[in-house]
N, C-alpha and C positions, 0 to 999 in steps of 0.2 A: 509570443516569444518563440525560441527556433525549435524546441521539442513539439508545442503545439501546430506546427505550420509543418513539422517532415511528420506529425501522427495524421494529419489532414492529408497530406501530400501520400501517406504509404499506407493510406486505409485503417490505421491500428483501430482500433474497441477502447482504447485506453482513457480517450475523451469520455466515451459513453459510462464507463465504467467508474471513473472521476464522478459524472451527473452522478451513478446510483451510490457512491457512497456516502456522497452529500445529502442525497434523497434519502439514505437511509439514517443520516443525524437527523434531518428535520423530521421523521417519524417519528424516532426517540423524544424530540421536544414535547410530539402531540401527545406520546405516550400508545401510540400505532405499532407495537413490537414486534406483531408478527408481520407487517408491512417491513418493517427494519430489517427485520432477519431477511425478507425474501428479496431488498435488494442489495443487501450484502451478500448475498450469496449469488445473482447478478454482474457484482463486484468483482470476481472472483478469479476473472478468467486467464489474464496472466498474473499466476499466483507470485511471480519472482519481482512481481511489483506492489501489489496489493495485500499477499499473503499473511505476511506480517501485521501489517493493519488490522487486517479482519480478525486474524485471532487475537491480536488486544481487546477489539470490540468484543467478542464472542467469549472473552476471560470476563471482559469486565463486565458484563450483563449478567454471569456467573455470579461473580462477586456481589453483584447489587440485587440480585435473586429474582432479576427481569428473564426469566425461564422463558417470554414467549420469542424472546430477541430470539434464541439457540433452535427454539421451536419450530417456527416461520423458515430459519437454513433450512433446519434438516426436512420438513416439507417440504420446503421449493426444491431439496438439490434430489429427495428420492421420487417424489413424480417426474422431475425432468430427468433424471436418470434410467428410470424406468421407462417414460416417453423416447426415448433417444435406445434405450438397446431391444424396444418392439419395431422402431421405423428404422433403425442403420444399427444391427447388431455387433460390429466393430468399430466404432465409434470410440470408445473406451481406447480401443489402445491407439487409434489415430488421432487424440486428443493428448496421447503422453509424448507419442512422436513428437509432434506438432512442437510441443512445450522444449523437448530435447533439443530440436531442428534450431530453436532461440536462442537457445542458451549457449548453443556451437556457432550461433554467426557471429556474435563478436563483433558487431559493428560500432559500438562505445564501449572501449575496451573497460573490465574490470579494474578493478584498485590492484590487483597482481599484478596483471602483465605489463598496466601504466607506471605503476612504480618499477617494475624490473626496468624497464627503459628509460625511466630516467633516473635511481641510480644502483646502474648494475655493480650484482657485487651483496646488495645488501638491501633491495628495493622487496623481496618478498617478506625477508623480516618485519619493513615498514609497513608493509601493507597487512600482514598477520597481527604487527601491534595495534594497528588503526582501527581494524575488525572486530579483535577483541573489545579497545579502548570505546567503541562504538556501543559494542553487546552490555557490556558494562554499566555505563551509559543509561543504554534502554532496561536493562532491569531494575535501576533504581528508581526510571520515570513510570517504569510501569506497576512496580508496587506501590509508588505512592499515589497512583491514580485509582486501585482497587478502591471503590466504595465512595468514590468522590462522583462529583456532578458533571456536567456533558458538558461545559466549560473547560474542565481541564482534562478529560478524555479527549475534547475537540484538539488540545494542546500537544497531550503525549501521542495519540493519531497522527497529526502533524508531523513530528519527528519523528515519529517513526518510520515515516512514508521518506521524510527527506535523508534520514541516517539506512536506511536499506543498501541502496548503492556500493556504499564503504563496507557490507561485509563480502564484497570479492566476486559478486554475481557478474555472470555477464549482462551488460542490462543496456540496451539497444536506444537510442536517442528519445523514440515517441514517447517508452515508458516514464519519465521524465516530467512526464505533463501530471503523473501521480501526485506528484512535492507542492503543484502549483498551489494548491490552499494554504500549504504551510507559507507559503511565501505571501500570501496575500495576509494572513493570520500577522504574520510580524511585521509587515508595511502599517498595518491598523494599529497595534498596539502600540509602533513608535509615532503615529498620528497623533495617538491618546496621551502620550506621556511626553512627548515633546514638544506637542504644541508647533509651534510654525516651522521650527528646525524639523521636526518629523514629516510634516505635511511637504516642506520643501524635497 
């Protein structure tokens, strides 16, 4: 699809990044937590796409009292932390540049400034209601996934990777390729419940 093919085409990590959070469900399945944790934390890199993700993952491992999920981050992120300001001592703040420089290009515009143009006058309103209406949303899927199974973590995941967007971020076409599981998650499940109508 066309996020996958301009992430391909402009070099993004966001494909990569996709694989480790996948790789990091299937470690959860094995019950490999500090594998989970270390490629979520892999995961991580543009946080204005995965962010949110990961700290649903990283609550609900909390909640379910899998301590090696949180364990496995905080090792992977303080060696390579540590590794990265002995070999490039500024790194650190050309890492938040870097992030800022993203979020100022604006190349798929945000839910603000798309709805300011198309309809001005009252388009930031709609776009503050949808963010809200959004957050909303995800804090009822996200409490109800506390303490539940990797089936419906895998679900509230999902949308939360596909409802990010709509809180107003600037969020560049590659990033995009983050949702693709969600999309693939509800192609199956309409396979499964609808039988040939869904398979069509």
């Amino acid at each position: 699809w066309t996020p996958a093919v301009s992430a391909l085409f402009t070099g993004s990590s966001i494909i990569l990044q996709t694989l480790f959070a996948l790789a990091a469900f299937r470690a959860l399945e094995l019950d490999a937590d500090e594998l989970a944790g270390a490629l979520l934390f892999f995961a991580a890199v543009n946080v204005e796409a995965t962010g949110a993700a990961i700290l649903l993952i990283l609550v609900w491992a909390a909640s379910s009292e899998r301590w090696r999920v949180i364990g496995g981050f905080s090792m992977t992120a303080i060696v390579l932390v540590v590794l990265g300001l002995l070999f490039l001592p500024g790194w650190s703040l050309e890492f938040i540049r870097v992030v800022l420089a993203n979020w100022r290009m604006d190349l798929l515009p945000g839910t603000y400034p798309l709805f300011e143009s198309w309809f001005p006058g009252v388009g930031t309103r709609l776009a503050r209601g949808l963010a809200i209406a959004a957050l909303v949303i995800l804090v009822f899927e996200w409490r109800a996934a506390f303490g539940k199974d990797l089936r419906w973590l895998y679900w509230t995941v999902s949308l939360t990777a596909a409802m990010t967007p709509l809180f107003g971020v600037p969020f560049t076409l590659p990033l995009l390729v983050f949702s693709f599981p969600a999309f693939t998650l509800v192609l199956s499940i309409m396979e499964q419940r609808w039988g040939l109508l869904g398979r069509f």
